[in-house]
C-alpha positions in Angstrom: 0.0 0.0 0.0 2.5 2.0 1.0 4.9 1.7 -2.3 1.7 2.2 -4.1 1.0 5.9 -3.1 4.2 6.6 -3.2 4.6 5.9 -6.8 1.2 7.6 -7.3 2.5 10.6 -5.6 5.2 11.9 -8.5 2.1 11.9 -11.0 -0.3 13.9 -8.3 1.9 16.4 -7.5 3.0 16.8 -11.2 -0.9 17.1 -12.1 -1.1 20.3 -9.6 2.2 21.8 -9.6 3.0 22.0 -13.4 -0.7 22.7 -14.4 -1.4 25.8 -11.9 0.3 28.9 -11.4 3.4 29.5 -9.1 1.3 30.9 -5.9 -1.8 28.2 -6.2 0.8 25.5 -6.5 2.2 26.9 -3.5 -0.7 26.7 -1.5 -1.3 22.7 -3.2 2.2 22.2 -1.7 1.5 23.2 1.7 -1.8 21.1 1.9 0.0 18.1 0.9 2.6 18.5 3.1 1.0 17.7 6.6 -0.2 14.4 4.7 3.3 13.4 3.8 5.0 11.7 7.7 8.1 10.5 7.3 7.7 7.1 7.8 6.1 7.4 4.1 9.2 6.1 2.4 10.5 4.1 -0.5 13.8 2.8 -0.7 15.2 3.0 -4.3 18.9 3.1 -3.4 18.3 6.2 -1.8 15.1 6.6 0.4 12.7 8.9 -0.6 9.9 10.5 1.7 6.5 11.8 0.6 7.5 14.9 1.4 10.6 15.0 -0.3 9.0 13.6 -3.4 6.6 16.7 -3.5 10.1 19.1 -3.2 11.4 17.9 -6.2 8.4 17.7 -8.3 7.8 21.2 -7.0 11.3 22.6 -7.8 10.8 20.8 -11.4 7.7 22.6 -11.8 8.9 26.0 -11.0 11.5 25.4 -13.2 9.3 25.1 -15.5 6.9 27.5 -15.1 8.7 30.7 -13.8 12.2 30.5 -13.3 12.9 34.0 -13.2 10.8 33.9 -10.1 13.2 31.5 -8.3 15.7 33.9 -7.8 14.5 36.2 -4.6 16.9 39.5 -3.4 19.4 38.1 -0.7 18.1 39.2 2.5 20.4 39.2 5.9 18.4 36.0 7.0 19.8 34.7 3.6 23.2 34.8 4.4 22.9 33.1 8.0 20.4 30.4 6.9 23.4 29.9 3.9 26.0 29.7 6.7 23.8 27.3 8.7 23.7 24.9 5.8 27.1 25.0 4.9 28.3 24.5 8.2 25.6 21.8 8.6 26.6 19.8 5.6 30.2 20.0 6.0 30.0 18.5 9.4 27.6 15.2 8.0 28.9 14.4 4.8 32.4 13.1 5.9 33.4 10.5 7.7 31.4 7.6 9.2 28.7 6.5 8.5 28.7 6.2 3.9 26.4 7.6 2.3 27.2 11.4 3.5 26.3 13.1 0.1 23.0 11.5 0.0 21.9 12.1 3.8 23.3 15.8 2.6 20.8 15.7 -0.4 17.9 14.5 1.7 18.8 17.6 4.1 18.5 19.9 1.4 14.9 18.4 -0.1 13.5 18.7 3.6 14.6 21.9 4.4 16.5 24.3 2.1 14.3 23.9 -1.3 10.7 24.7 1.0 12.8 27.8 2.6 14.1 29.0 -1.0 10.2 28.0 -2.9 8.9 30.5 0.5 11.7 33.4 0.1 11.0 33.0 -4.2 7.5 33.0 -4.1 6.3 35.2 -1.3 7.5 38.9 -1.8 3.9 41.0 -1.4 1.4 41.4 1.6 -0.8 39.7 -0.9 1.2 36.6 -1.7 1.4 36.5 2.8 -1.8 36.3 2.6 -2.6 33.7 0.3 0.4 31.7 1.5 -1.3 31.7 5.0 -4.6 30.6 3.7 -2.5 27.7 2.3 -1.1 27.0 5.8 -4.4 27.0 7.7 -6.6 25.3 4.8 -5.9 21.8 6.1 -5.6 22.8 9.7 -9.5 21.7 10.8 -9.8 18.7 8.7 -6.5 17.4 10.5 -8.2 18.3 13.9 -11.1 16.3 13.1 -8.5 13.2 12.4 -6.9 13.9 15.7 -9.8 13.5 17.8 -10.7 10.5 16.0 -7.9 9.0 16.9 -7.5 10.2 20.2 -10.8 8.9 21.0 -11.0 5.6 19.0 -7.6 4.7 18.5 -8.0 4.6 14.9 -5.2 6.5 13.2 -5.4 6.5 9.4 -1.9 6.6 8.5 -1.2 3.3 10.8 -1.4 1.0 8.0 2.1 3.0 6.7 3.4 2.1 10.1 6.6 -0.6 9.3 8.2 0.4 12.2 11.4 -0.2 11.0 11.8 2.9 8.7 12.4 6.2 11.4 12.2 4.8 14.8 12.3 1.1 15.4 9.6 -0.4 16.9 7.1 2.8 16.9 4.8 3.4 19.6 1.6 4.3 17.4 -1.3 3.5 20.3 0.3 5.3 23.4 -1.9 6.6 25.8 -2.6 9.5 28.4 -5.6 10.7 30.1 -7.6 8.0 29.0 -7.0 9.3 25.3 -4.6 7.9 22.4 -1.6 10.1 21.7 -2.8 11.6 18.0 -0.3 11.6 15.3 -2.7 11.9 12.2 0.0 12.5 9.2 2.7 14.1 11.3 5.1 11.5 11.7 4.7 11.6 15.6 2.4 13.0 18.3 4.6 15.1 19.6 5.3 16.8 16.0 1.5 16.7 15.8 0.6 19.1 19.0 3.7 21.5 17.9 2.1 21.7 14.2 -1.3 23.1 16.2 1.2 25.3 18.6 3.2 26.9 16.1 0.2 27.3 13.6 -2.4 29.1 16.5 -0.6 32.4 16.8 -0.3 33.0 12.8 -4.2 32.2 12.2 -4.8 34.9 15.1 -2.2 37.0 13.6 -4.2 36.1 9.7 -7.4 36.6 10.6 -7.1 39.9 13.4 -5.6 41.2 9.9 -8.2 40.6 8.0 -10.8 42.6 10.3 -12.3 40.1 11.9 -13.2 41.1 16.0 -12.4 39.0 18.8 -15.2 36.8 18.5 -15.0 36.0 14.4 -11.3 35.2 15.5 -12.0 33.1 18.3 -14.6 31.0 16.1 -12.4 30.2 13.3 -9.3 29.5 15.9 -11.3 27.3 18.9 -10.2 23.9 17.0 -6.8 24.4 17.2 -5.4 24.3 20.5 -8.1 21.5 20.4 -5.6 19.8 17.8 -3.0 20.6 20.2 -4.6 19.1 23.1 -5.3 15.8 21.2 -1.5 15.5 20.8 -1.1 14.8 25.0 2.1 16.8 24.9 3.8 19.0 27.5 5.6 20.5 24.7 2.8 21.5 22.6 1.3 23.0 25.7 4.0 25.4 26.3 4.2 26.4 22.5 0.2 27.1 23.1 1.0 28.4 26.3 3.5 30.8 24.9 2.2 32.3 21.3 -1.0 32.4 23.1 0.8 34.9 26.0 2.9 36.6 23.2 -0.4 38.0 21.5 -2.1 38.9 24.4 0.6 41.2 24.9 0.5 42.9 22.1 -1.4 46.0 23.5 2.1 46.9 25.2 4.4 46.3 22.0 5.7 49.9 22.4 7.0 48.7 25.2 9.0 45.9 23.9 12.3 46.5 24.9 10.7 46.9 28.6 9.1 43.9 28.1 12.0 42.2 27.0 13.9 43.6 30.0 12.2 42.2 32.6 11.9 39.0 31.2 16.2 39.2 30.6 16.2 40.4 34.6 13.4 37.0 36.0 16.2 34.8 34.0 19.0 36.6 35.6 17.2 35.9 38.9 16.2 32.5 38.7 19.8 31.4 37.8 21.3 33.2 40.8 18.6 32.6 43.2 16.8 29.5 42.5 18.1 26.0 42.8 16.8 24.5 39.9 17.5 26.8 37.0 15.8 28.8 34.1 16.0 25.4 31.5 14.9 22.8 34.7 11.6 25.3 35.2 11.1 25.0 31.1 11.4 21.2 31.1 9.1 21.0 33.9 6.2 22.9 31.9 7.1 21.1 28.9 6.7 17.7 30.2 4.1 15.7 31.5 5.4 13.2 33.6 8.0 13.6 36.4 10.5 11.1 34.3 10.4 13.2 30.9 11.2 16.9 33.0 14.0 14.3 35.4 15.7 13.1 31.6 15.6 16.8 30.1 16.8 18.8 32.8 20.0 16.3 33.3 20.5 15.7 29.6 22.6 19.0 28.7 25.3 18.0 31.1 25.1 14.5 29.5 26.0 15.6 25.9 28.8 18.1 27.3 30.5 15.9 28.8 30.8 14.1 25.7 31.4 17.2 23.3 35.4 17.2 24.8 37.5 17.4 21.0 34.4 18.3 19.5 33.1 21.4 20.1 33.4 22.6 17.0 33.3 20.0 14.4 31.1 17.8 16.4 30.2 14.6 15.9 28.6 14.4 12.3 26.0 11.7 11.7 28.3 9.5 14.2 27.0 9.5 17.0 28.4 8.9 20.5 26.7 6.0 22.9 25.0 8.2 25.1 23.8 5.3 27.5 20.4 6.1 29.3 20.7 9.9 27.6 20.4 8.3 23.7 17.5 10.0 22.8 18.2 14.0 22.5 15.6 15.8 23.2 17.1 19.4 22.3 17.4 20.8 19.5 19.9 22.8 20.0 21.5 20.4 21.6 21.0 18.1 18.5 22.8 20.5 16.5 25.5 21.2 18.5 26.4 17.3 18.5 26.4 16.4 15.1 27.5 19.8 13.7 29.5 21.7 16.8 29.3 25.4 18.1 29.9 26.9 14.6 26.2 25.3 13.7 24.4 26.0 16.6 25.9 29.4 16.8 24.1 30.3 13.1 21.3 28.9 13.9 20.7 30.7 17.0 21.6 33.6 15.0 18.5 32.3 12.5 16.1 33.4 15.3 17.5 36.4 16.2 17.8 38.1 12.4 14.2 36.8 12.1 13.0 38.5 15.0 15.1 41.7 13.7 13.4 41.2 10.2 9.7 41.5 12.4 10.7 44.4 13.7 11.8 46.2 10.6 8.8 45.3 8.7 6.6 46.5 11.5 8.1 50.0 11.6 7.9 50.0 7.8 4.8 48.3 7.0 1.6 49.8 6.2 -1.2 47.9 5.8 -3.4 47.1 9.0 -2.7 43.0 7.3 0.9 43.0 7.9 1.3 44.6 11.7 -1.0 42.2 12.9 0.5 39.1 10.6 4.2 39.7 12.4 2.5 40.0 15.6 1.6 36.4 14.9 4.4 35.8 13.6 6.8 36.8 16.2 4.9 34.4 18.7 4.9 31.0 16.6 9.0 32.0 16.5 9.3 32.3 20.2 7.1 29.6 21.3 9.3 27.5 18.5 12.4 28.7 19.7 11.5 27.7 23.7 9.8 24.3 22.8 12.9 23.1 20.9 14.6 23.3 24.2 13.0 20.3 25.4 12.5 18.3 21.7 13.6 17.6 18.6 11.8 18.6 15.9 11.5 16.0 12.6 9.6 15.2 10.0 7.4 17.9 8.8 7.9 20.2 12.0 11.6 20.4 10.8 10.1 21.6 7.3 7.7 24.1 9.1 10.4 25.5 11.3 12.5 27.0 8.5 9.4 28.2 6.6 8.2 30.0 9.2 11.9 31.9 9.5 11.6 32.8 5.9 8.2 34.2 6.3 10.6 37.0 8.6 12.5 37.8 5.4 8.9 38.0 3.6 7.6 39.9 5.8 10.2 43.2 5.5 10.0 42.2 1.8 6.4 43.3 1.5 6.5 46.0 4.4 9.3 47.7 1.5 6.7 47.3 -1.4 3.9 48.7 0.3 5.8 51.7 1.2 7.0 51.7 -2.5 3.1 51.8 -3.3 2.8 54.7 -1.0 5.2 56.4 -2.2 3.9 55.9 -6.0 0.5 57.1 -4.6 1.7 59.9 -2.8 3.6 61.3 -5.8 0.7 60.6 -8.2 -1.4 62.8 -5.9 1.4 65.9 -6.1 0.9 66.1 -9.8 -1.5 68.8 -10.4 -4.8 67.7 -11.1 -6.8 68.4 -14.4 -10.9 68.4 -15.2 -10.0 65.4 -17.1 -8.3 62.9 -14.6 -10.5 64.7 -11.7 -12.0 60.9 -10.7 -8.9 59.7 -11.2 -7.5 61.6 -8.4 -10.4 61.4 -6.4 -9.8 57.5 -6.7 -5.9 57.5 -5.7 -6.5 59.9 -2.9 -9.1 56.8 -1.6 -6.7 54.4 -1.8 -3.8 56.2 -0.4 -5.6 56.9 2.7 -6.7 53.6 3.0 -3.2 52.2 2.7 -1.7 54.8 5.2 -4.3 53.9 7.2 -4.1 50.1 7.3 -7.4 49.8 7.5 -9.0 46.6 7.9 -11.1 46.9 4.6 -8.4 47.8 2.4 -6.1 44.7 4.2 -9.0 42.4 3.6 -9.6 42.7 0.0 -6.3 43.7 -1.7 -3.1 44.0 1.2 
């Protein structure tokens, strides 16, 4: 069955991808995608995931279609996510185990063509928009799956379940609360609740944009912390917990750099005056049992104790025995082993040029859409960027994490081509006006108010 839809898949995706423009393909791509787990492989020499099929067939297709378009302007976010890869790659293709160049090349399908097909294709407030719509499309359907599973145990990607593919002998029917640990198409449960997470505070940050109150929002958005829930995860809680925070605060964003000062000073405190630490309090709220919070508090000092004549080269795709502390559940700390400081460093570095992007196209941007959009934004990045601390992200997750950094480089994109469009109206309006082009004026002096304005109208139906 398996082998089946796999082969079935290259024809699909070229049906879709070569027949419809750049953006709808787009949006085709990302409703595929949460339907495309991991364990949905073929081995033909090389092994070759769902998702991975749909990157290529994409990239062929754009090829084809546009390739002009595939070349975006270098951003700053560029440059570091280009660094991250390099270093990356240089650290896993040599040495032990073979087969380096073609782990490399499976890297790249997974996570550097869906960044570059996101920094190509996304430049405008509009192309945001639709490309959010994309994200969210499948979003309720998948919650319906969820709680179907949760409830009745009956996942419907089980049957693609070999178990000896990703992760051994896989868990597929654990249980909490009474309920079944939901996985739906997301390679694992845990993956599953952080997909909800990470997805909550952009369709808040979408649909606030749009013009919708606090109750239209609230009724398109209730199902998805449900999604969340259904997942049984500590980790997808705090992701909730945090983008859900973030955007309540958003009333006080002027005062950001207070904001951010007093939550620099309670870490500062906590390390100096508590006995358990900033990182033991996260791994307490991410975990749900007292053994998961035990193994991630104690596992840093477990992988630098082994990181001696490694530090910056690390250990590749070799990886050390790490006895009871095998399974890292850190993704920094994942980096940092199989690619050293140099890695870890850039991509750290990822996160904070995104969040510098955010904040450039928020004092730029004009449209109503776009301040409210990296106000979601901002909060799917930091909940990310604290969940990672206590797992590691695979699968699609991993997909949807670099995605939703190249959405920061978007962003200040389109913030610079609305005021562009601003400025065209502006100096439009300057020219002296005749009898003849009197409604003409009257029409650009409409629209330039409504894009100075942001207002919600003018965001929903064209920014």
């Amino acid at each position: 069955m398996k082998e089946a839809v796999l082969l079935a898949l290259p024809g699909l995706c070229a049906a879709i991808f070569f027949l419809s423009k750049p953006q709808t393909a787009l949006r085709y791509y990302l409703l595929l995608l949460p339907f495309l787990p991991e364990f949905l492989v073929i081995k033909l020499g090389v092994s070759f995931t769902g998702s991975r099929i749909a990157s290529i067939v994409f990239l062929l297709a754009m090829l084809y279609r546009c390739p002009g378009r595939l070349v975006p302007r270098l951003d700053r976010l560029d440059v570091v996510f280009g660094v991250f890869l390099l270093t990356y790659l240089a650290a896993v293709i040599p040495g032990p185990p073979e087969g380096g160049p073609v782990f490399a090349a499976g890297f790249i399908f997974d996570v550097a063509l869906p960044y570059w097909f996101v920094r190509a294709l996304v430049r405008t407030t509009q192309d945001i928009q639709d490309f959010v719509r994309g994200l969210l499309a499948p979003l309720a359907f998948i919650c319906a799956l969820a709680g179907l599973q949760a409830v009745t145990g009956f996942g419907l990607f089980d049957s693609f379940k070999t178990g000896d593919d990703v992760f051994g002998v896989y868990d597929s029917g654990m249980m909490r609360l009474g309920l079944v640990r939901a996985d739906v198409g997301l390679t694992h449960y845990i993956m599953m609740g952080l997909y909800f997470a990470t997805h909550l505070p952009l369709a808040i940050g979408h649909y606030s944009g749009l013009g919708h109150d606090f109750g239209r929002t609230l009724q398109r958005c209730f199902f998805i912390p449900v999604g969340s829930f259904f997942s049984l995860s500590g980790g997808s809680f705090l992701v909730t917990g945090v983008g859900l925070a973030t955007w309540s605060l958003r009333p006080l964003r002027k005062l950001w750099f207070l904001l951010g000062a007093l939550a620099l000073l309670a870490v500062v405190y906590i390390e100096s005056f508590s006995n358990r630490g900033t990182l033991a309090i996260l791994a307490t709220f991410a975990a749900t049992d007292g053994d998961s919070a035990w193994y991630r508090i104690r596992l840093p000092a477990a992988v630098f104790a082994k990181m001696d004549g490694h530090w910056w080269s690390g250990f590749g795709r070799d990886k050390p025995d790490m006895g009871t502390f095998n399974d890292i559940t850190n993704h920094y700390l994942w980096w940092l082993m199989q690619a050293g400081l140099p890695c870890v460093g850039s991509f750290i570095l990822l996160f904070v040029v995104a969040f510098s992007r955010l904040y450039r196209s928020t004092q730029r941007c004009v449209s109503w859409y776009l301040q409210a959009f990296n106000w979601g934004l901002l909060a799917c990045l930091l909940g990310l960027s604290l969940g990672i601390l206590s797992v590691s992200l695979f699968g699609q997750m991993r997909t949807y994490m670099f995605v939703f950094l190249a959405l920061a480089a978007c962003s200040l994109a389109a913030a610079h081509e609305e005021q562009r469009e601003a400025e065209r109206l502006e100096d439009e309006l300057a020219e002296p006006p005749t009898e003849v082009d009197g409604p003409d004026v009257m029409v650009l002096d409409t629209e330039l108010a409504g894009l100075l304005r942001g207002d919600r109208t003018r965001g929903k139906k064209k920014l």
